[in-house]
Steps between C-alpha positions, in 0.01 A plus 500: 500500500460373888620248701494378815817516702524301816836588718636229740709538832764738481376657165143633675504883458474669835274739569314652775211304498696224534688239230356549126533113361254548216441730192412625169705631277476652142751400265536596162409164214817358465632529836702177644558385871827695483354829396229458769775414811645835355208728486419364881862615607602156636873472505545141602702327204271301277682188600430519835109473422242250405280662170152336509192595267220354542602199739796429264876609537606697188828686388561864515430573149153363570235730286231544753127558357197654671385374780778292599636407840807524579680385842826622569679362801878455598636152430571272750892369527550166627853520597 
């Protein structure tokens, strides 16, 4: 299975041709929003991030499907 992974601010992978913000990934069926920050290496805490598939915020236990898109950016505190 793919989806679409698009990486926000401080979460953009860094690379040499410059900030990578958007790509696929192949996940195994089955595979949740939690497994997926994990297979991508991102260490921020779950907490500190907003989840959104397909324009809507879900939970980490999430089950993604093919062809989803999924935006993961850190949340905003208003303290």
């Amino acid at each position: 299975m793919k989806v679409t992974v698009h990486l926000h601010t401080i979460l953009q992978r860094q690379t040499p041709e410059g900030p990578q913000r958007r790509m696929d990934v192949a996940l195994l069926s089955g595979s949740t929003l939690a497994d997926l920050i994990e297979d991508l290496g991102i260490e921020m805490p779950l907490e500190g991030m907003l989840l959104v598939v397909n324009g809507r915020t879900a939970p980490s236990n999430h089950i993604l499907n093919e062809g989803d898109q999924v935006h993961l950016m850190p949340a905003i505190s208003g303290g």
